[in-house]
N, C-alpha and C positions, 0 to 999 in steps of 0.2 A: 504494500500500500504506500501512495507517496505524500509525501505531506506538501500542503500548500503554500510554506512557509510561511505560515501565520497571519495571511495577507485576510483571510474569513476572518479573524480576530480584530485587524486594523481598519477593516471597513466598518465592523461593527461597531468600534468604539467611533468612527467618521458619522457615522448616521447618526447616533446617541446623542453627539455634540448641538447636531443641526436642529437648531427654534425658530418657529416660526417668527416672521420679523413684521407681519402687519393681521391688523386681523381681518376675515374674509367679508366683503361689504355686502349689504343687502340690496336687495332687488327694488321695493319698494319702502317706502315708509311705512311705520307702525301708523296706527287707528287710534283715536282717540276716543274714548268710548262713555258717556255716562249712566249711572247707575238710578233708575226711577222708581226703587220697589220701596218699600215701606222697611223692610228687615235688611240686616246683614245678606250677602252672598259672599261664595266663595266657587269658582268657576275654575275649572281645569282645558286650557285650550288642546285642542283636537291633537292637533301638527306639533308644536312645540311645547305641549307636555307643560308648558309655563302655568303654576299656581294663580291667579288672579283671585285679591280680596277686595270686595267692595264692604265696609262698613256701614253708610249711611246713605240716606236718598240724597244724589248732588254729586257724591262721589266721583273724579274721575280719574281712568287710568289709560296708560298708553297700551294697545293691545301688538303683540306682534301681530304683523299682516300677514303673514302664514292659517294665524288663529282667526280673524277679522270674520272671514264669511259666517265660520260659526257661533260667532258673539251673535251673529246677527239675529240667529235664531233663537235667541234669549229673551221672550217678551220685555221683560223689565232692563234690559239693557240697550240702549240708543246710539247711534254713533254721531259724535260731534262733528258739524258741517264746519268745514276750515275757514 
């Protein structure tokens, strides 16, 4: 058997070194979104798994636009016109 001289070792530790140097941009903008129910919610988006807490009626929060179409389907949840 031949050895590779240790070059599988040195790319390994080459890769390991290498971070990412920006972070990946989004497609669109997040949704801004308000809250009009009488109680707390607390909403789980589809797509990005992101926890969303609404506390009070007024509340608002930035929704990712991934999750956006399904907020939609939220009776008590509205989306802020820009």
């Amino acid at each position: 058997m031949s050895c590779c001289g240790n070059k599988r070792e040195e790319l390994m530790l080459q890769l390991s070194s290498i971070t990412p140097t920006t972070a990946p941009t989004k497609m669109w903008n997040d949704v801004l979104f308000e809250y009009t129910g009488e109680t707390a919610l607390t909403v789980k988006g589809n797509i990005s798994r992101t926890v969303y807490r609404f506390n009070s009626k007024g509340d608002q929060q930035l929704i990712d636009y991934r999750d956006a179409s399904g907020m939609m389907a939220v009776p008590v949840l509205k989306k802020v016109k820009n």
